[in-house]
C-alpha positions, -999 to 999 in steps of 0.1 A, spaced: -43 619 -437 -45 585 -418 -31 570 -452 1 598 -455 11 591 -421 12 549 -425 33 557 -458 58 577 -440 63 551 -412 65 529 -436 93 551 -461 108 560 -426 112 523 -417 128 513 -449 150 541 -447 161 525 -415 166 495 -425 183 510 -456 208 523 -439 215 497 -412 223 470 -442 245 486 -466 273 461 -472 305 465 -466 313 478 -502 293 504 -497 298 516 -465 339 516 -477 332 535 -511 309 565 -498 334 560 -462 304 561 -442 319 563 -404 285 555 -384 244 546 -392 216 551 -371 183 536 -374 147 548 -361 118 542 -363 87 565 -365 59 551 -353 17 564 -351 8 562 -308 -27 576 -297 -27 595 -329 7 613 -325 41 604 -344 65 593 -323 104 585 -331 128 559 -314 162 546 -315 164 515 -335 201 507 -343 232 522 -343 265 509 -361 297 520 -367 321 512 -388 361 510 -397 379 524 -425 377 490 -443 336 488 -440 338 460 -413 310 472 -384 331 477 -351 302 489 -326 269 473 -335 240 486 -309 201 475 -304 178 495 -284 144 486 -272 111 491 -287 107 520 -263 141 535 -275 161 521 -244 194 505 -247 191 468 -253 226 458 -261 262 463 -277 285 440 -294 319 455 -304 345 434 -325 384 442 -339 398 426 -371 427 410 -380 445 421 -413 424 390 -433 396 407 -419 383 379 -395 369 387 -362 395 382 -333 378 399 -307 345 402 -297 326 418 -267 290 417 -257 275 444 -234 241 438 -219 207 460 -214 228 480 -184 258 489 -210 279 462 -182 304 439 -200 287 406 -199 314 387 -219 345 384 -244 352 361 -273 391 360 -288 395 339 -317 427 329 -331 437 315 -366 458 298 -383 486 306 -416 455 291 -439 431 318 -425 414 285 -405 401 295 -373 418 273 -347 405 284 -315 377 304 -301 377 313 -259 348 330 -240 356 349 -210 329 362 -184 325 397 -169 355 393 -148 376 381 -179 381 348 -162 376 316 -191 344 302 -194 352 279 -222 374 273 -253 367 255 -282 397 242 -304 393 233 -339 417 205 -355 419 206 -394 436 174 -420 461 183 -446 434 190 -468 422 218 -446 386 201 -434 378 206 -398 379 170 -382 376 179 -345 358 205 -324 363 203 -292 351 226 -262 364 227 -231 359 244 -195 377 269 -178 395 241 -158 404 223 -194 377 195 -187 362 182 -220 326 195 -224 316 187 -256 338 172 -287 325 168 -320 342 148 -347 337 154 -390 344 134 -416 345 138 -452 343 115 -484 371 114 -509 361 147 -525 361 168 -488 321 168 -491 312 167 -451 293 135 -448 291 131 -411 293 152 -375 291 132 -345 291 151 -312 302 135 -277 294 153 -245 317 155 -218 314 119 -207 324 107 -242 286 91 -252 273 104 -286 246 127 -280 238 133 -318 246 127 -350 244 147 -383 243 132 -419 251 154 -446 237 141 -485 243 159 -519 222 157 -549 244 162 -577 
């Protein structure tokens, strides 16, 4: 009995998980609207059942509503995003353990589908911080830079690239200007 029970948590489980990571193709072909996940679990001998995950999606398979509850089933958080036409995330909201907006990320891009900016506003929708992106002709990112809500540099970082656009190099600068890191990038060929 003890050994029928642990196979259907387990079969329940995968299920679950199953469900919660179609891909997108999938979700679009069957035009699944919304999965939930639980989870059955064995405590003090009985079977009990709790909210996992929830998702929902769009009519192009893209998730729209993506929530996370507790291992007790309670509501841990939700994280809602809209599209643009490329289908590239332009806005994104965060919602925390009460179901309050906690905060807001809009991200705008450019003709080549480059993203070229990325601002995070709070729970009052005031800026917390943008971070602009700066691209060469050859489309490699060359610049990240984040600034505050007054426009203050925070942090900048700065790319660059060999002769065949490989990434060889990403030094990042906090607000004062001193390097605070650098990253080497190699390739085995």
């Amino acid at each position: 009995m003890k050994t029928i029970v642990v196979a259907f948590i387990l079969l329940m489980f995968n299920f679950s998980f199953d469900c919660s990571a179609q891909g997108k193709k999938t979700v679009k072909k069957f035009k699944i609207k919304a999965t939930t996940g639980s989870v059955t679990e064995l405590v003090d001998g009985k079977e009990k059942v709790r909210l996992d995950s929830y998702q929902k999606f769009d009519n192009l398979g893209l998730v729209i509503e993506d929530v996370e509850y507790n291992k007790d089933g309670t509501f841990k958080r939700k994280e809602t995003k809209k599209f643009n036409k490329n289908e590239d995330p332009v806005e994104e909201v965060i919602y925390d353990e009460k179901g309050s907006f906690k905060k807001k990320t809009i991200t705008e891009y450019n003709i080549n589908k480059d993203k070229i900016s990325e601002s995070i506003f709070d729970n009052k929708d005031k800026l917390v911080e943008k971070t602009v992106y700066i691209y060469n002709p050859k489309g490699d990112k060359i610049v990240e830079q984040t600034t505050d809500d007054k426009g203050k540099v925070t942090k900048k970082s700065i790319y660059t690239y060999d002769k065949n656009s490989l990434k060889v190099e990403k030094k990042t600068s906090d607000a004062n200007g001193i390097i605070i890191s650098t990253k080497k990038y190699t390739y085995e060929y």
